[in-house]
C-alpha positions as CSV (number, residue, x, y, z in Angstrom):
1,X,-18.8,1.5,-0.3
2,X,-16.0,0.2,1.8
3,X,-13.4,2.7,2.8
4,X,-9.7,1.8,2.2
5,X,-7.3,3.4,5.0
6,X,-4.5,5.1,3.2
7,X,-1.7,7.9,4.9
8,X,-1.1,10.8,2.9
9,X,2.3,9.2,1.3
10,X,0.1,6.4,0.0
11,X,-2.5,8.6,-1.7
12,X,0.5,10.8,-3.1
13,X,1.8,7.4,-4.6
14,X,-1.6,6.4,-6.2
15,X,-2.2,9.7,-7.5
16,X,1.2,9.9,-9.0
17,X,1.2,6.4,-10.6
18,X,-2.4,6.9,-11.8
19,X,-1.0,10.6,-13.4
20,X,1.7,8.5,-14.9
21,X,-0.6,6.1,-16.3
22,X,-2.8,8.4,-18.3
23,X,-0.1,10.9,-19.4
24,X,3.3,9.1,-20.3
25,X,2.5,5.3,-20.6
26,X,-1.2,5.5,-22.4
27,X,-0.2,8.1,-24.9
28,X,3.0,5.9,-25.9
29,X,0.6,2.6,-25.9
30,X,-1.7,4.5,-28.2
31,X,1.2,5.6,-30.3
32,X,2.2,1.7,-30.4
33,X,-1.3,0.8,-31.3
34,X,-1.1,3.2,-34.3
35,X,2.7,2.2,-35.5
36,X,1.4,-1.3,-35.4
37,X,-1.5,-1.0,-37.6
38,X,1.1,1.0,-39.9
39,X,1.9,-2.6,-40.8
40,X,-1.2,-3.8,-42.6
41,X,-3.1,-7.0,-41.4
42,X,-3.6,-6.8,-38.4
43,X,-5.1,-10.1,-37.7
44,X,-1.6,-11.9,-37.7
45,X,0.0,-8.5,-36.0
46,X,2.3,-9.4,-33.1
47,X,2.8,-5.9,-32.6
48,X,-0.8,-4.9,-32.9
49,X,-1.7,-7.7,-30.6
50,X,0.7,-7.1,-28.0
51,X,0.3,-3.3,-27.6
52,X,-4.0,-4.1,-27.6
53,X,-3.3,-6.3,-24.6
54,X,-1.2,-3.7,-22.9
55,X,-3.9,-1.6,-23.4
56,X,-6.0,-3.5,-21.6
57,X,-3.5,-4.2,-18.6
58,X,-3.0,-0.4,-18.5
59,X,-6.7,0.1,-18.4
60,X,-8.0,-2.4,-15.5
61,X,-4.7,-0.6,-13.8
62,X,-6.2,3.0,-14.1
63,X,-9.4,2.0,-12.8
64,X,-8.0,0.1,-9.4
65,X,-6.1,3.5,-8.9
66,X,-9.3,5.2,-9.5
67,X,-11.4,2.6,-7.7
68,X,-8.9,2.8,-4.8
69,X,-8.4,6.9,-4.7
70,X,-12.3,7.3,-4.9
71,X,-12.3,5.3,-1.5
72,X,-9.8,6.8,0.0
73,X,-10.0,7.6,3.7
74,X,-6.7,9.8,4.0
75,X,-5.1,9.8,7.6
76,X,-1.9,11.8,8.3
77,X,-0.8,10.7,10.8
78,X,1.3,13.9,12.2
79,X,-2.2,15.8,12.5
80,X,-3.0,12.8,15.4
81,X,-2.6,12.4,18.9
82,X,-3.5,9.1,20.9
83,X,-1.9,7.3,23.8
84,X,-3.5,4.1,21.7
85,X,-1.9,2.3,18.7
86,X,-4.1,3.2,15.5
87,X,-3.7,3.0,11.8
88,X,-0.9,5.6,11.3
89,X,1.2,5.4,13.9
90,X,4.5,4.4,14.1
91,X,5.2,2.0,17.0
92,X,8.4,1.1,18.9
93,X,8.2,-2.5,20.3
94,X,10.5,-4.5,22.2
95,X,10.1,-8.5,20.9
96,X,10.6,-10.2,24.2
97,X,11.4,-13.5,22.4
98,X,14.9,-12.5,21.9
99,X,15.3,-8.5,23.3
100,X,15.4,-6.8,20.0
101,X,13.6,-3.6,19.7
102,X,11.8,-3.1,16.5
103,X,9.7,-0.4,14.6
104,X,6.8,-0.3,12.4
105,X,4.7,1.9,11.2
106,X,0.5,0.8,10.7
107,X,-0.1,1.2,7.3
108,X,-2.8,0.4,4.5
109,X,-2.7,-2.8,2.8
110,X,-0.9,-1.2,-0.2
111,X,1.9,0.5,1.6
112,X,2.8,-2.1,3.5
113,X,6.6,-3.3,3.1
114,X,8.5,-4.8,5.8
115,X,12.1,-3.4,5.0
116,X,11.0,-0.1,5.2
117,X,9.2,-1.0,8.8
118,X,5.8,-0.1,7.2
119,X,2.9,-3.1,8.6
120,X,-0.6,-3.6,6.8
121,X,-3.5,-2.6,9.2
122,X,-4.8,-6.2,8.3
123,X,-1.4,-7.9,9.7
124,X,-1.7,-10.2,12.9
125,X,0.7,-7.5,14.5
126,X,-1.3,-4.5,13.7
127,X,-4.6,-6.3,14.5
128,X,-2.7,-7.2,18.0
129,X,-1.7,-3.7,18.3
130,X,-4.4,-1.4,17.2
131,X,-5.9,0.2,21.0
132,X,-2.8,-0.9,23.0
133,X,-0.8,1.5,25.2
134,X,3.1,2.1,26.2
135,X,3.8,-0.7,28.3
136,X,1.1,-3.1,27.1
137,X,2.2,-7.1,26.4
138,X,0.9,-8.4,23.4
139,X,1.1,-11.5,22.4
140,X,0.3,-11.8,18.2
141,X,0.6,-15.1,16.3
142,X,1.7,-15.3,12.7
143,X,2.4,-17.6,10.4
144,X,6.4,-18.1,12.0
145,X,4.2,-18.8,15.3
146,X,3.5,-16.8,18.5
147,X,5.7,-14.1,19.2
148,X,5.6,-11.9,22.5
149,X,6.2,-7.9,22.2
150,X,6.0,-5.1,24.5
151,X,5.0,-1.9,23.4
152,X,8.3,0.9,24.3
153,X,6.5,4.1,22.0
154,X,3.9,5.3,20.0
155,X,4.5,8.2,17.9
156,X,3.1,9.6,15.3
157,X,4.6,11.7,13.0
């Protein structure tokens, strides 16, 4: 069973969504399910049809969450220490293509999200940065090309 990296925010976030799941939006699709049969035939029942596919998308959601929580290997990153880039840290590079400093933070694949500086542990950066030090080059291609950082900071808090 393969592990799946997650930082205590993103376990937080799939714990809440899957609470969500089974106590707000399953009980109202049930209640949906029972309004619709309400109606009579249910062979020709939009409605009926409709909340019975929800169902279904609600279901295979609950059990990714689960899947996914299950697998969980939990890092927080303020309880580590390293003088290396690793999944959790939060990394202040300089791009030495045009001098603009930038800062990301190595996260799982599903709480990655570039505007909020947050980079997937499988991204061409991380994978370039993951066991580097202050004041290491890296050079990382992506799919905009090759692109040229030095590493200023790692932190993580």
């Amino acid at each position: 069973m393969d592990r799946v990296p997650v930082t205590t925010r993103g376990y937080a976030r799939w714990t809440e969504q899957l609470k969500h799941l089974k106590e707000v939006e399953r009980p109202e699709n049930v209640k949906d399910i029972e309004r619709a049969r309400e109606h009579g035939d249910i062979s020709e029942n939009a409605e009926y049809h409709a909340a019975k596919e929800k169902q279904g998308m609600l279901m295979a959601h609950m059990r990714v969450l689960e899947d996914k929580i299950s697998r969980a290997q939990v890092v927080d990153p303020s309880t580590l220490s390293s003088d290396k880039i690793m999944f959790g840290a939060t990394v202040t590079l300089l791009d030495l293509d045009n001098d603009d400093e930038v800062i990301y933070q190595i996260v799982g694949e599903d709480e990655a999200d570039l505007k909020e500086g947050r980079i997937s542990i499988t991204s061409p950066l991380a994978r370039g940065l993951v066991g580097r030090q202050v004041d290491d080059a890296v050079e990382v291609t992506t799919p905009r090309g090759s692109r040229e950082y030095e590493v200023l900071a790692i932190d993580y808090k």
